[in-house]
N, C-alpha and C positions, 0 to 999 in steps of 0.2 A: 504494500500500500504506500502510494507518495507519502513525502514530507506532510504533515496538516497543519494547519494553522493559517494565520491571517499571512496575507501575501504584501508584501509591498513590494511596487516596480522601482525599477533601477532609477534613483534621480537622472541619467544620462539617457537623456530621449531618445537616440540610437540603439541603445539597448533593448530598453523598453517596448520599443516600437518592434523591432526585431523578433522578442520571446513572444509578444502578443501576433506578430503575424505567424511564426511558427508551428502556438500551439494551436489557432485556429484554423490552420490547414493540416495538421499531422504532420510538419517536418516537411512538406511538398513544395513549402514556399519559403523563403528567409532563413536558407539553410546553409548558406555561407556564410565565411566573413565579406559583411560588406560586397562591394564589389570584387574579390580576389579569386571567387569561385573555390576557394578553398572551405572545406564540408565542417560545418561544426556538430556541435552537441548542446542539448540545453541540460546544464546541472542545476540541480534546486538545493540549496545549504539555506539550515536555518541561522538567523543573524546571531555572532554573538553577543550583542547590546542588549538587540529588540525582544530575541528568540520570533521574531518573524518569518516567513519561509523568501527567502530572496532567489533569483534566479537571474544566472548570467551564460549568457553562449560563448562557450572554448572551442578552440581547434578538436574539432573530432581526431583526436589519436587514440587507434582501438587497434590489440594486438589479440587474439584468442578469447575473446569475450570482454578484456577486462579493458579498460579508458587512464587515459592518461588526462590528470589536472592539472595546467603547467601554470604557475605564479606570475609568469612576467609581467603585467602591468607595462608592455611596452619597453621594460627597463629602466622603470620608475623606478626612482630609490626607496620605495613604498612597496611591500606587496600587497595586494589588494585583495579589498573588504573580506571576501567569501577567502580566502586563507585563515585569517582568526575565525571565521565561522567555525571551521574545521577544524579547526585547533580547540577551537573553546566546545564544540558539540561534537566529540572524534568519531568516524565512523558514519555520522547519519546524513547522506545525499540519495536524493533521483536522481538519475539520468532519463533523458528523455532524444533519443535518437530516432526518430521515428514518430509514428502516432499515439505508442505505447510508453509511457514512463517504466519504470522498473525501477525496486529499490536499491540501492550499494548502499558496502562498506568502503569507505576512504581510509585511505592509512598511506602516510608522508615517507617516500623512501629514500633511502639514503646508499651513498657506498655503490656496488657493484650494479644492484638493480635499478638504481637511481641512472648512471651511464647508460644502462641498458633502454631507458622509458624514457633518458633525454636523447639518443638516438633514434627513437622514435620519433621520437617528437620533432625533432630537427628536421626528419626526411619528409616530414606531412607537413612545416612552416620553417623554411630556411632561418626566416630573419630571428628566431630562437637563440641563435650563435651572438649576434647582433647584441639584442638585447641585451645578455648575459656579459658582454664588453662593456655594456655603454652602465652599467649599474655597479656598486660595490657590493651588495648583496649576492649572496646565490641564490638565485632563482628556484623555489621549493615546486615537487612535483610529488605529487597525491596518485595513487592509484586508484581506482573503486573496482569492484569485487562484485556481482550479484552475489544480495543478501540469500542467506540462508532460509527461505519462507518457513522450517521448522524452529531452526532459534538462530532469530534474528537478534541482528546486533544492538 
């Protein structure tokens, strides 16, 4: 079962506008970034402030089922909002690829399979590399997992 709770949209009216035409076509419309024709994902994290369900569209990077979360903010020296969601609520995301949401577990990787899920990530959004130059932070990357529907996280 999705995230529940009250929704607030993205104060960035491009977002916003983006998830709301998404989810009212199943993913058939507004399912790049922007103009790049590169394929997103809509993930839904509750806020950690609000405890709100927030929802922002990432670079679709999917290996064997599981998705990759990647922090960049562009290369803002900020990582952005939905990272402390995860942080502060560990574990609880939708994804939403498609017409179908499904629940995941997120969990932040680090070391070997961190490499591994930022070479994905690299090969489905070059400017990744980019980003990761232009910032002092490393750039944190979240796996999700379809949840367990017997025990769930």
């Amino acid at each position: 079962m999705p995230l529940e709770g009250e929704y607030e949209p993205s104060p960035e009216a491009w977002v916003r506008e983006q998830v709301e035409r998404y989810e009212a076509t199943g993913g058939r419309e507004a399912n790049t970034l922007r103009d790049t024709g590169i394929p997103i994902a809509v993930f839904w994290t509750r806020g950690a402030k609000t405890g709100k369900v927030r929802k922002n569209g990432l670079m679709r990077v999917e290996h064997e089922g599981a998705y990759a979360m990647v922090g960049s903010q562009g290369g803002a020296p900020k990582d952005p909002a939905w990272v402390a969601n995860l942080r502060t609520h560990p574990g609880q995301v939708t994804v939403q690829d498609g017409p179908e949401p499904w629940d995941g577990v997120a969990r932040e990787v680090t070391g070997e399979e961190k490499r591994q899920w930022w070479e994905r990530a690299v090969a489905v959004y070059p400017e990744y590399e980019r980003y990761q130059q232009r910032t002092d932070r490393e750039i944190p990357v979240f796996v999700v997992e379809r949840a367990d529907p017997v025990n769930p996280a």
